[in-house]
C-alpha positions as CSV (number, residue, x, y, z in Angstrom):
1,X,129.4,125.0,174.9
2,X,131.8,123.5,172.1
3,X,132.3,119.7,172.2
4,X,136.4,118.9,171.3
5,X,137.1,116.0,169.4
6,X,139.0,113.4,171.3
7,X,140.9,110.4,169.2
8,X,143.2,108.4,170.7
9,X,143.4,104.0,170.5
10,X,141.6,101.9,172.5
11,X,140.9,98.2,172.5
12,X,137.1,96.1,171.9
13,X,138.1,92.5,173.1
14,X,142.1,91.8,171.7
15,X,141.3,94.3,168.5
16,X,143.0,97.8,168.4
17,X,140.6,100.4,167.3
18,X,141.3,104.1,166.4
19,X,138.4,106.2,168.5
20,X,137.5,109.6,166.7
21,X,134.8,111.5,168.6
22,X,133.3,114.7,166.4
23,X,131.0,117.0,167.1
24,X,128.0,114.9,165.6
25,X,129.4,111.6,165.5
26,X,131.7,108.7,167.8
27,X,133.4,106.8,165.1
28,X,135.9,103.6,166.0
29,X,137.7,102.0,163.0
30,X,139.7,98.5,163.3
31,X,143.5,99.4,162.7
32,X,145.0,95.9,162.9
33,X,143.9,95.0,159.3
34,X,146.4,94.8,156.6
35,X,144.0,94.6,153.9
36,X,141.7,97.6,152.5
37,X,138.7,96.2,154.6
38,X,138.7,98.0,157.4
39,X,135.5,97.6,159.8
40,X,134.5,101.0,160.6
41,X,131.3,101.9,163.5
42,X,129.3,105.2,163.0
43,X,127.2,106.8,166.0
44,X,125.7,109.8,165.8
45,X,125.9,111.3,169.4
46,X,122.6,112.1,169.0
47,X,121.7,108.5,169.1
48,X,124.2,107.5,172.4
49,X,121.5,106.0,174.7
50,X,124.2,106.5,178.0
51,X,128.0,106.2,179.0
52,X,129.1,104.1,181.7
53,X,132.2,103.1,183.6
54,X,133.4,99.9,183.6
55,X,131.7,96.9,181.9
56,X,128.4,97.4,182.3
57,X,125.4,95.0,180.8
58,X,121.8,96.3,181.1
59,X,119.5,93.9,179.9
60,X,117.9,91.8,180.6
61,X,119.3,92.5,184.0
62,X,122.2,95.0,185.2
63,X,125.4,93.6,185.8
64,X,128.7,96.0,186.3
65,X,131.8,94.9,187.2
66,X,133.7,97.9,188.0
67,X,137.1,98.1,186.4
68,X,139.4,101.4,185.8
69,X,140.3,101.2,182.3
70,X,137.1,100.1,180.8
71,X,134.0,102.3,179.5
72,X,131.0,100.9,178.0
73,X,128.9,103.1,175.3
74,X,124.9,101.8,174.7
75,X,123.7,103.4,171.6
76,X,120.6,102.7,169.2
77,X,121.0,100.4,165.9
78,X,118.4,98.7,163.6
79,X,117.6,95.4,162.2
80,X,114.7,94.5,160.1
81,X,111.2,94.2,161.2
82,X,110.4,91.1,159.1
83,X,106.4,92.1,158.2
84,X,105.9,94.8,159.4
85,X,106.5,98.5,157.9
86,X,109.6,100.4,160.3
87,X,112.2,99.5,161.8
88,X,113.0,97.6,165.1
89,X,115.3,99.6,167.1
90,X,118.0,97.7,169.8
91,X,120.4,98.5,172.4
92,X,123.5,98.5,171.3
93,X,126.5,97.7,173.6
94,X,130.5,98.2,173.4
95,X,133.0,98.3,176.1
96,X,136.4,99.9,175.2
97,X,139.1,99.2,177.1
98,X,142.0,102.3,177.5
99,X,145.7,102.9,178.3
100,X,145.1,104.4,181.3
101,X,142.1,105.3,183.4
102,X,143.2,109.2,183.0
103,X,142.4,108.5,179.0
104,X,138.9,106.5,180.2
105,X,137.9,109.5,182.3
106,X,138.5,111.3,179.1
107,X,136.2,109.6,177.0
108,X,133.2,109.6,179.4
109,X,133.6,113.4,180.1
110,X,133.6,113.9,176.3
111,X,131.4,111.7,175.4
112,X,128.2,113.0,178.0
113,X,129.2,116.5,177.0
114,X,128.7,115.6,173.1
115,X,124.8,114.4,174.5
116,X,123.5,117.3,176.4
117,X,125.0,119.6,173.4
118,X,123.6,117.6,171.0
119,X,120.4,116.5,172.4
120,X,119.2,119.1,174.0
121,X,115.4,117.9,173.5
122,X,116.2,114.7,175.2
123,X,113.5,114.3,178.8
124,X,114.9,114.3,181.9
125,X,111.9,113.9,183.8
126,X,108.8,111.8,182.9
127,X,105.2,111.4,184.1
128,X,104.2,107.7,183.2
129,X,101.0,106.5,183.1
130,X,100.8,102.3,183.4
131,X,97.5,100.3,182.5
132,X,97.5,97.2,184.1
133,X,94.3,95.6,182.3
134,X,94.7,96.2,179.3
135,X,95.9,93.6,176.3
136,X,97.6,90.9,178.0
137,X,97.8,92.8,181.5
138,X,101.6,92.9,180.7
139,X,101.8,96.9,181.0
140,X,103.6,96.6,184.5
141,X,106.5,94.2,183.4
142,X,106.5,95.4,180.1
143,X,107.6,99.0,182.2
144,X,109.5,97.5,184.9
145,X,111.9,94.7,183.2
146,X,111.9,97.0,179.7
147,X,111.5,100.8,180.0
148,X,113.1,101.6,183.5
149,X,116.2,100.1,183.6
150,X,116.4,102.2,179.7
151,X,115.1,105.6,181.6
152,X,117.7,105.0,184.7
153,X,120.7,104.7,182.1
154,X,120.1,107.2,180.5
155,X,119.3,109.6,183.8
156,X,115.7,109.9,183.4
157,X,113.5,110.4,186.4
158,X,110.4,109.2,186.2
159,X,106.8,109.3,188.4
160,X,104.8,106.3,187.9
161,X,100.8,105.9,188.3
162,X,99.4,102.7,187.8
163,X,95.7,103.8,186.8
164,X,93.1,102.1,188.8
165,X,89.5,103.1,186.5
166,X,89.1,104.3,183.2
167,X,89.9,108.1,182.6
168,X,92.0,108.4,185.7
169,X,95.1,109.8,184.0
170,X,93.2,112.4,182.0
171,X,91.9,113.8,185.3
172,X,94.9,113.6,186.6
173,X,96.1,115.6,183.5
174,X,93.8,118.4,183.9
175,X,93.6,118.8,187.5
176,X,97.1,117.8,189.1
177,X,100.6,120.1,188.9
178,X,103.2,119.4,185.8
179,X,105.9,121.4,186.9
180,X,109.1,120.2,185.9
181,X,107.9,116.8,183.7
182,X,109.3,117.0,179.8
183,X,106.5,114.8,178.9
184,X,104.0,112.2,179.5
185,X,104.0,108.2,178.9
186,X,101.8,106.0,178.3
187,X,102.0,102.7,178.9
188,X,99.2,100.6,177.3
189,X,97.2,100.8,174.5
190,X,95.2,102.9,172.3
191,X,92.3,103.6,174.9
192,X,95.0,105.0,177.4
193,X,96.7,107.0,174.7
194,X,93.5,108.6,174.2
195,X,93.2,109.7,177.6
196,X,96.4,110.8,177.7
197,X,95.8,113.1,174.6
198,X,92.1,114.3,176.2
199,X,94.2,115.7,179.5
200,X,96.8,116.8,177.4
201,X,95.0,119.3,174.8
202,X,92.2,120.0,177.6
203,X,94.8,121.0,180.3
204,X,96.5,123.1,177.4
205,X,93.7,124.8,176.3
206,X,92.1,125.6,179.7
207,X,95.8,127.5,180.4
208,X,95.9,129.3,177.3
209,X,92.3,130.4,178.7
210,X,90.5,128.8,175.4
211,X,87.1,127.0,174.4
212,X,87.2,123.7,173.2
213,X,83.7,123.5,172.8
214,X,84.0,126.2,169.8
215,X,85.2,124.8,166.5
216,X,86.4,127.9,165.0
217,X,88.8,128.1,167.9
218,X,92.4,127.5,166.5
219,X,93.6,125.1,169.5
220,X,97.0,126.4,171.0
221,X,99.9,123.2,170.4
222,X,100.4,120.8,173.5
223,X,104.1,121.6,174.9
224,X,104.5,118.4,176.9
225,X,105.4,115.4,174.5
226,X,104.0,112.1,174.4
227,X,105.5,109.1,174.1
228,X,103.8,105.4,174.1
229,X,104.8,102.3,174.9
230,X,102.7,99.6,173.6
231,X,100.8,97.5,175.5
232,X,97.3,97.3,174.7
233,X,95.1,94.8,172.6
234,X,95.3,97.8,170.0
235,X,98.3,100.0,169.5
236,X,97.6,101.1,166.1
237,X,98.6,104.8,166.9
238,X,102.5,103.3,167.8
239,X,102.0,101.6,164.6
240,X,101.4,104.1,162.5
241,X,104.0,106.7,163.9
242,X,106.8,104.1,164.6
243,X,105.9,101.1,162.3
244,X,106.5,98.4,164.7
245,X,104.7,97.5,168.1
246,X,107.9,96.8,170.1
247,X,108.1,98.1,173.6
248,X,112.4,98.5,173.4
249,X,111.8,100.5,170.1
250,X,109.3,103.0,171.9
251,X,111.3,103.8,174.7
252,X,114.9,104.2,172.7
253,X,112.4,107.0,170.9
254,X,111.5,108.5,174.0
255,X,115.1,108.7,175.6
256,X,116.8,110.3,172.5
257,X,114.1,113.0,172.5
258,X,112.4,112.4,168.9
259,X,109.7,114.5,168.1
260,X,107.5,113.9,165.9
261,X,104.5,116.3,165.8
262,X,100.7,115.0,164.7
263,X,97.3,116.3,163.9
264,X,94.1,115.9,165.9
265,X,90.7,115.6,164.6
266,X,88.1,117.4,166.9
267,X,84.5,116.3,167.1
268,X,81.3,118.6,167.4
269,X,77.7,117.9,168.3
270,X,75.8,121.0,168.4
271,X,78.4,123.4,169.8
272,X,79.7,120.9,171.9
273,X,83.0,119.3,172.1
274,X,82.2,115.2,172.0
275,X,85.8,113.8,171.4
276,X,89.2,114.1,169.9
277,X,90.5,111.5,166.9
278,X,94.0,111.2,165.5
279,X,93.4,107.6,164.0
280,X,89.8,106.9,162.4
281,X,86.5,108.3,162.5
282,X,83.9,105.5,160.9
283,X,80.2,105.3,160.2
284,X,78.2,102.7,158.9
285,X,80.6,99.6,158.2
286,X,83.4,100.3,161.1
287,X,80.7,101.9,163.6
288,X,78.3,98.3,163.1
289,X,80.8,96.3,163.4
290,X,82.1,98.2,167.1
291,X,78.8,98.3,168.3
292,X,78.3,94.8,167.7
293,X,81.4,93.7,169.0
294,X,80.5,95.3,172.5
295,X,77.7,92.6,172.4
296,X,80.4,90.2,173.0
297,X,83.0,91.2,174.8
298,X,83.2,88.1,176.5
299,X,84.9,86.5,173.3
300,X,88.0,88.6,173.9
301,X,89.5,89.7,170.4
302,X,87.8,87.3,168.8
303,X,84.7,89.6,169.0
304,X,86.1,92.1,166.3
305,X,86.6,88.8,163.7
306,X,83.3,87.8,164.6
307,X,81.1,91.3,164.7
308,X,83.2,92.3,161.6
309,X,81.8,89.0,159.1
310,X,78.1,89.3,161.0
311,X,78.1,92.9,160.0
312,X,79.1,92.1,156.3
313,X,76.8,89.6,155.8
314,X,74.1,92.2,157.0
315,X,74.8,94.4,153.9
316,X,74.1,97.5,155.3
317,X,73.3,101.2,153.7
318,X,73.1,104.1,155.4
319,X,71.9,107.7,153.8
320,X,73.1,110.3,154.3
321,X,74.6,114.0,153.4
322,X,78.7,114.9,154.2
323,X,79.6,118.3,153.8
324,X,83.1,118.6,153.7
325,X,86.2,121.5,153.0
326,X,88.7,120.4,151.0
327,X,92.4,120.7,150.8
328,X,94.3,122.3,148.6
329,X,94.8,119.5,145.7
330,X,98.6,121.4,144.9
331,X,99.9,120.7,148.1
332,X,99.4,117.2,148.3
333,X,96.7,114.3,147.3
334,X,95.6,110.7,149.1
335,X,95.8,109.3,145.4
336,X,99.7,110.8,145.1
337,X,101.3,107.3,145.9
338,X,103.3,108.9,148.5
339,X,104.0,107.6,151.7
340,X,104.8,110.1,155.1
341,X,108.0,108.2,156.0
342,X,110.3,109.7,158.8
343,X,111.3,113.3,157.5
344,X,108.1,113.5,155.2
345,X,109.4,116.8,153.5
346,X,105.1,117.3,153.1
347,X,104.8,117.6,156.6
348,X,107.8,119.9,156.9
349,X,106.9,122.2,154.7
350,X,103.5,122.3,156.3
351,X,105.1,123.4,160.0
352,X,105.8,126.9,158.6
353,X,102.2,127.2,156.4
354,X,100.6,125.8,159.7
355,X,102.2,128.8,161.9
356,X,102.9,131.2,159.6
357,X,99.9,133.1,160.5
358,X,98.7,131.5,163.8
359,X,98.0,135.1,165.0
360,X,95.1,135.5,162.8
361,X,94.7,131.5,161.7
362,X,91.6,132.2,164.1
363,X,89.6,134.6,162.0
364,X,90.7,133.0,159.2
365,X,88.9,129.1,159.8
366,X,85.9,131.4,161.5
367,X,85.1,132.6,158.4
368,X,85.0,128.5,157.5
369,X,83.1,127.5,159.9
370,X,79.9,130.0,160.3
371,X,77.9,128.2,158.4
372,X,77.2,125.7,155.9
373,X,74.6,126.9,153.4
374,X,75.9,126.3,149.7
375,X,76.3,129.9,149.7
376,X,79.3,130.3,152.3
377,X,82.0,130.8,149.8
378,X,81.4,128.2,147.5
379,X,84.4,126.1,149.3
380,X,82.2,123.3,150.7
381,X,81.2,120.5,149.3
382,X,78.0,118.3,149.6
383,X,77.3,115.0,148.9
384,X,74.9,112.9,149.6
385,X,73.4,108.9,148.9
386,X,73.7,105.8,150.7
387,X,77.0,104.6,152.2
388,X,78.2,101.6,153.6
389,X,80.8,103.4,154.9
390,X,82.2,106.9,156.0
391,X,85.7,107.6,157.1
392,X,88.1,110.4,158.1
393,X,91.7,109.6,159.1
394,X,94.3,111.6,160.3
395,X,97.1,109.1,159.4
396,X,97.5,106.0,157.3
397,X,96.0,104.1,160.3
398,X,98.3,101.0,158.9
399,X,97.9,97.8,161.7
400,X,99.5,94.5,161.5
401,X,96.9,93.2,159.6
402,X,96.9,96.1,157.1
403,X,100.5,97.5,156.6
404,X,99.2,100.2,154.1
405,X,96.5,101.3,156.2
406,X,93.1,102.9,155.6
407,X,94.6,105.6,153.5
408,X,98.1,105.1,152.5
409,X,99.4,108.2,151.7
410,X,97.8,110.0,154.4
411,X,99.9,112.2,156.3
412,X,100.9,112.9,160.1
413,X,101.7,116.2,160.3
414,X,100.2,117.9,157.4
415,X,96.8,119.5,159.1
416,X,94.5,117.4,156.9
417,X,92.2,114.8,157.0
418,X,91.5,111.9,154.2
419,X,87.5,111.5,153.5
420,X,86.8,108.2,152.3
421,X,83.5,107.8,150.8
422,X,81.7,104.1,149.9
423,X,78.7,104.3,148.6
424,X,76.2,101.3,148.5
425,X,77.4,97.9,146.3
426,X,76.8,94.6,146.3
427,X,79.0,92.5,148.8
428,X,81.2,91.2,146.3
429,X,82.4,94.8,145.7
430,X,82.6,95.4,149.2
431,X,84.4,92.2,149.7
432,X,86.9,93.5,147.2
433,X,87.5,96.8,149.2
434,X,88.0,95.7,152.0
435,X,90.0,92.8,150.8
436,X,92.4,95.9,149.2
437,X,93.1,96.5,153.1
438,X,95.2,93.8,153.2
439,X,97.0,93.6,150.3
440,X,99.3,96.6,148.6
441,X,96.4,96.8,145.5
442,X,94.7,100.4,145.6
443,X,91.5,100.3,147.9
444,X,90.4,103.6,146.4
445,X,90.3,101.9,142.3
446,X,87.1,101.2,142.8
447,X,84.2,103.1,141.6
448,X,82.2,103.1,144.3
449,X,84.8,104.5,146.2
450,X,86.2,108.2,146.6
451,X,88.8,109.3,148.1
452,X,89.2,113.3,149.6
453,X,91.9,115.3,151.7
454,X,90.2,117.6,153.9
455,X,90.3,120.2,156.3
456,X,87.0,120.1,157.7
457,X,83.8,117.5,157.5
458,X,80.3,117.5,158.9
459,X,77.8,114.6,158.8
460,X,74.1,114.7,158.6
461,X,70.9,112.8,158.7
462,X,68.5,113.3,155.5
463,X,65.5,115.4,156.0
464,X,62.2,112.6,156.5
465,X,60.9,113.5,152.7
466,X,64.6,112.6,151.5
467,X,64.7,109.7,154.1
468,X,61.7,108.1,152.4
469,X,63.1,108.2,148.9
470,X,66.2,106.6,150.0
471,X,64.1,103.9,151.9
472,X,62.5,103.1,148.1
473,X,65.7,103.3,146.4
474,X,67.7,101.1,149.4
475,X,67.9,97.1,149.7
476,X,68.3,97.1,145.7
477,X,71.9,96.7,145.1
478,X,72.3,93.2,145.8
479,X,71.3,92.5,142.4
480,X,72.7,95.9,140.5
481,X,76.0,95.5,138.8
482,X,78.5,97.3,140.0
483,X,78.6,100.0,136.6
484,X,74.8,100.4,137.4
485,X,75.0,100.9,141.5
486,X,72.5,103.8,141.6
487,X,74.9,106.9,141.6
488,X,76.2,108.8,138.9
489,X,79.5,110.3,138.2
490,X,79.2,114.1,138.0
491,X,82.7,115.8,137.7
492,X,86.0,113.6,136.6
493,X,87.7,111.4,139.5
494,X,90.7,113.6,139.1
495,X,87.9,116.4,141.0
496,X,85.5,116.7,143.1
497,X,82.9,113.9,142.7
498,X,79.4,114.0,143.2
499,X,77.8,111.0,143.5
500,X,73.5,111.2,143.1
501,X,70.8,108.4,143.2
502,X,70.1,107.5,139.7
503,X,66.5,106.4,140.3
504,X,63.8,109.0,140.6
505,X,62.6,109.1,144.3
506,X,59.2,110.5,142.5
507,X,58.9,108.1,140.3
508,X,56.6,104.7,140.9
509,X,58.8,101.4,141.3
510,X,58.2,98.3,139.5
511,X,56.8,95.2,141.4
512,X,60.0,93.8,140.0
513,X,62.3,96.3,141.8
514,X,60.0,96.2,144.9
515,X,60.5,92.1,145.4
516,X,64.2,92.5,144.6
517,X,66.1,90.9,148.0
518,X,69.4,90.6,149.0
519,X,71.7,87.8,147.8
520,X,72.6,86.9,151.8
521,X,69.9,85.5,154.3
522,X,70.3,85.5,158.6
523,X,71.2,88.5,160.0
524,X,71.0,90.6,156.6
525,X,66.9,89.8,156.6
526,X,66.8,91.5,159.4
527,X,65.0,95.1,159.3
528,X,68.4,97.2,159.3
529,X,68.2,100.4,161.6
530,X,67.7,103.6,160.0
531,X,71.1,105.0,161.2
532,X,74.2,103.5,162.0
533,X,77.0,105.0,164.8
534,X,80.2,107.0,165.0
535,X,83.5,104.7,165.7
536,X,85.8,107.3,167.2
537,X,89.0,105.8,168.1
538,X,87.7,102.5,168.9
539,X,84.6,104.4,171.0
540,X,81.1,104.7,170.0
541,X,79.6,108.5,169.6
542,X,76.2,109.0,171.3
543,X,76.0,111.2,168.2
544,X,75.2,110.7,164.8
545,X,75.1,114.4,163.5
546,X,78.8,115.2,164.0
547,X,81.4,118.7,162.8
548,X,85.0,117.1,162.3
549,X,87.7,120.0,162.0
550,X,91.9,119.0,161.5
551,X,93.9,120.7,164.0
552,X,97.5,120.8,162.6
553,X,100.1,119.8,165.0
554,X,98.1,119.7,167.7
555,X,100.5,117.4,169.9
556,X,104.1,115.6,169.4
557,X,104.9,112.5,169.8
558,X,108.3,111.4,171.3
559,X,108.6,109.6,167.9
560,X,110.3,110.4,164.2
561,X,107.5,108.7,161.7
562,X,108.2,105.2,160.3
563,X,111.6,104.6,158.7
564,X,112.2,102.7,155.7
565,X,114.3,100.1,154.6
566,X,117.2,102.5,153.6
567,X,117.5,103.5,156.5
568,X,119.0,100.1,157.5
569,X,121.1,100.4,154.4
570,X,122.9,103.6,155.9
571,X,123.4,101.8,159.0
572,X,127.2,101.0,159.7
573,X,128.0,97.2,160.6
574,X,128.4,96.8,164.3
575,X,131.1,95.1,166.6
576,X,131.3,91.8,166.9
C-alpha cells in the first residue's frame, strides 16, 4: 500500500509550522521566521513510537485531555550518554494543533499508515518474562511504570509471567505454545537472558527436529526476537548490543522493531551439550575469581571486588593445551582497531557468507569437527603452557567499568569468536593487563598476551607425564622478567603464535630455581589446585575439558548495535 504525502500548516504552541509527511520521513519547519534560520524537525517514520488524538502526555503517567483539533506525535531522539559507549534514547513528544478536525483526522490516518508500511518488523504481540529478585528487585516497576505504558502506545499486546524459581521461563519456552507472539522479553538481567536464549535455541532446534548435543550440527536461526530490558545486578549483554543500561532505551528498541542479529557460542563435554555463551567463556583468572565469589554471596556485589583482588594475590597458573580453528585473517582481525558499531558493514557482509551455503554448511563444519589429531587438515592449531587466563568472547563484552571490553573489536554478528590467550607472568604484568581493561590502552600489547579470532576452540588437561613437567617449571615466574617468562615466540605476532616452556621438563632444576617463591604471601602460599573452572556467562562449568563452536546468527536481538557519537550529530534539533 503507497503512503501519500500530506503537507499542509499546523500550529506547536503560538508558532506556524509547515508539516510535510514523505514516504520515509514527517518533517515540520518553522515558517514565521524572517531570517535564514529556520528551525526544521526530522522523523523518520520508522522511528514514530505512536499517534494520538488530542494532547496526550505518557510519562511518567497518562494524562489526555481530549480536544478536536489537536494530535500529539511521540517519536524516538537521542542525547548523550555521558560515560558510557551508545546512546540514550527518549520519548519525544509534540502536539500539533490543526485548522480543522477534518485536517487532524488527516494526519493521524496518514501518519499510522506511514508506520505499518514502513515498519513492518515492528511486534505486535509480546511474551515478557519479569524477574523479581534479581539486581535491586526493581524488575516489576521497572516493567509496569516504564515499559507498558510504552507497549500500550504503541498497540502492543503483551503476556506477562513473573518467574517464581530459577529456569522457569526456559521451560516454559520449550514446553508451552508461541503461537502468535513476535518475540520474547526479558526483564532482568544477564542470568534471565540466558534462560531466555536456552528455551529459545532449544525450542528451535527440537522443531527443526535437530541435536544439540552434536557439534557438527549447524543450528537452525531462532525466528522469535529477543529483546531485554535491564534489570539485573549484570546486564552486560544490553551493554554491549545497545551501549547503555537504560530501561526507556531498551524498550524504544523493542517497539520500533530493531533487529540486530548475534552469535552464540555452544559448549561440549563429551558429546554432550553443557551450555550456550554469547558474552565470555573464562578459565583460570575469571573462573577463580566466580568460584570464589560464590563463597560469599552474602556480601552482595561486593563479593566480585573482593574474590577478584584475593584471586590476584593467589597468582595462579594453570596448564594446559587449546586447540583452536581460526578465522580467516582477510576478513577481519581482533587487532584491526575496529569497532562493530550499529551497521557494522563486517557483520553485513558476513549475513550472506553465513547463509550462502546453509544447505550444505552442515557437511562442511563436520568435516571440522571429526577430529582433532594434528593431521585433520592442518587447520587447527595447538598450543599449550601455563595460563593465567583463557578466554573466548563472542562480543566486545564492554561493561561500565570497561567501555572497550574484553576484546574491543570483536564483533556481534560476524560467526567468530576472539581467543585470548595469557600465559603465566609475574603479577605486575598481570596487573598491567588487566589494568588495560579499564582504560582505552591495548590489553593485547603485551607479550604474554595473544590475541585469536576463531571459529571453533577446545580445551584440555595435560597428559600426567606433561602435568609433572609443568608442576617443576610452575611457581617460578614471580621472580622472571617479563622478556624471560618461560615461553618462546615461534612464528611472528602478525601469525599464528606458539608459545612453548623454555625450560627442559627433562632437565634437573637448580636448588636455586627449586627455593624460588612468590613475591605475595596469604592466600598465594597456599597449595593452588591443579585445575581451575569454566566461567560461562557468569555460571561455573562442572567441566573442565570443554569443545566451544561459533554459531553465526544464531538469535536477534530487538536491538541495532551501539551507536556512536555521530549519530547524535545527524540528529535534527527538537521543539521547544
Amino acid at each position: 500500500m503507497e503512503t501519500g504525502q500530506l503537507e499542509s500548516s499546523l500550529w506547536v504552541g503560538s508558532k506556524r509550522y509547515r508539516a510535510v509527511l514523505t514516504g520515509w520521513h514527517f518533517n515540520w519547519t518553522e515558517v514565521d521566521k524572517k531570517n535564514r534560520d529556520k528551525k526544521t524537525t526530522s522523523v523518520p517514520v520508522a522511528e514514530v513510537v505512536g499517534v494520538e488524538e488530542g494532547r496526550v502526555e505518557i510519562l511518567p503517567q497518562k494524562l489526555v485531555e481530549d480536544t478536536d483539533k489537536d494530535f500529539t506525535v511521540f517519536y524516538v531522539k537521542r542525547s548523550s550518554s555521558g560515560g558510557s559507549s551508545g546512546l540514550l534514547w527518549r520519548l519525544g513528544r509534540t502536539q500539533f494543533s490543526c485548522p480543522s478536525r477534518v485536517l487532524r483526522d488527516q494526519w493521524t490516518k496518514h501518519l499510522r499508515t506511514a508506520l505499518k508500511t514502513h515498519s513492518p518488523l515492528r511486534p505486535h504481540r509480546l511474551l515478557v518474562f519479569i524477574n523479581p529478585f534479581g539486581g535491586k528487585r526493581k524488575g516489576r516497576k521497572i516493567y509496569h511504570s516504564v515499559v507498558a505504558p510504552l507497549f500500550e502506545l504503541a498497540g502492543i499486546s503483551s503476556h506477562v509471567i513473573v518467574t517464581e524459581r530459577a529456569n522457569q521461563a526456559r521451560d516454559h519456552l520449550l514446553k508451552k505454545d508461541l503461537t502468535g507472539f513476535d518475540g520474547v522479553v526479558c526483564v532482568g538481567g544477564d542470568g534471565m537472558f540466558s534462560e531466555i536464549l536456552h528455551g529459545l535455541i532449544g525450542r528451535t532446534q527440537q522443531e527443526a527436529g535437530l541435536c544439540e548435543n552434536d557439534p557438527t550440527v549447524t543450528l537452525q536461526p531462532c525466528s522469535l526476537h529477543i529483546g531485554i530490558i535491564p534489570a539485573g545486578s549484570t546486564d552486560c549483554v544490553c551493554y554491549a548490543t545497545v551501549g547503555v543500561i537504560d530501561p526507556l532505551t531498551s524498550a524504544l528498541h523493542i517497539i520500533i522493531g530493531d533487529s540486530q542479529p548475534l552469535d552464540v557460542c555452544s559448549v561440549h563435554h563429551a558429546s554432550a551439550l553443557v551450555r550456550y555463551s554469547v558474552s565470555m567463556l573464562g578459565y583460570g583468572f575469571y573462573g577463580d575469581v566466580l568460584a570464589e565469589s560464590e563463597k560469599h554471596r552474602w556480601m552482595g556485589p561486593l563479593r566480585y571486588d573482593y574474590s577478584g583482588t584475593m584471586v590476584y594475590l593467589s597468582n595462579r597458573s594453570y596448564a594446559g593445551i587449546v586447540q583452536y580453528l581460526p578465522a580467516d585473517p582477510l576478513l577481519s582481525s581482533p587487532r584491526d582497531k575496529t569497532r562493530c558499531l550499529s551497521g557494522c558493514s563486517v557483520c553485513s557482509r558476513s549475513t550472506e557468507r553465513l547463509f550462502h551455503h546453509f544447505s550444505d554448511s552442515g557437511s562442511l563444519y563436520s568435516s571440522h569437527f571429526s577430529e582433532f589429531s594434528s593431521d585433520s587438515g592442518g587447520e587447527w592449531v595447538s598450543v599449550k603452557g601455563k595460563f593465567r587466563c583463557v578466554s573466548l568472547t563472542c562480543m566486545s563484552s564492554s561493561c561500565p567499568r570497561s567501555p572497550l571490553g574484553l576484546s574491543p573489536s570483536a564483533h556481534l554478528a560476524d560467526g567468530t569468536g576472539d581467543l585470548i590467550l595469557v600465559w603465566e607472568t609475574n603479577p605486575l604484568g598481570f596487573l598491567k593487563f588487566l589494568y588495560r581493561h579499564t582504560s582505552t590502552q591495548d590489553q593485547f600489547d603485551l607479550p604474554f598476551v595473544e590475541v585469536h579470532r576463531v571459529k571453533a576452540v577446545r580445551f584440555c588437561l595435560p597428559s600426567d607425564k606433561e602435568e609433572e613437567g609443568y608442576e617443576e617449571i610452575g611457581g617460578l615466574n614471580g621472580g622472571i622478567d617479563e622478556e624471560e617468562g618461560g615461553y618462546v615466540e615461534t612464528e611472528s605476532r602478525t601469525g599464528s603464535q606458539q608459545h612453548l616452556a623454555e625450560t627442559d621438563p627433562g632437565r634437573e632444576m637448580t636448588n636455586e630455581e627449586k627455593t624460588v617463591s612468590p613475591i605475595l604471601c596469604g592466600l598465594c602460599c597456599s597449595k593452588a589446585p591443579a585445575v581451575s573452572v569454566w566461567n560461562c556467562d557468569g555460571e561455573i562449568l562442572p567441566f573442565t575439558e570443554i569443545l566451544c563452536r561459533i554459531h553465526g546468527q544464531l538469535v536477534r536481538l530487538y536491538a541495532r548495535g551501539i551507536e556512536d557519537g555521530a549519530a547524535l550529530q545527524s540528529c535534527s534539533e527538537e521543539c521547544n
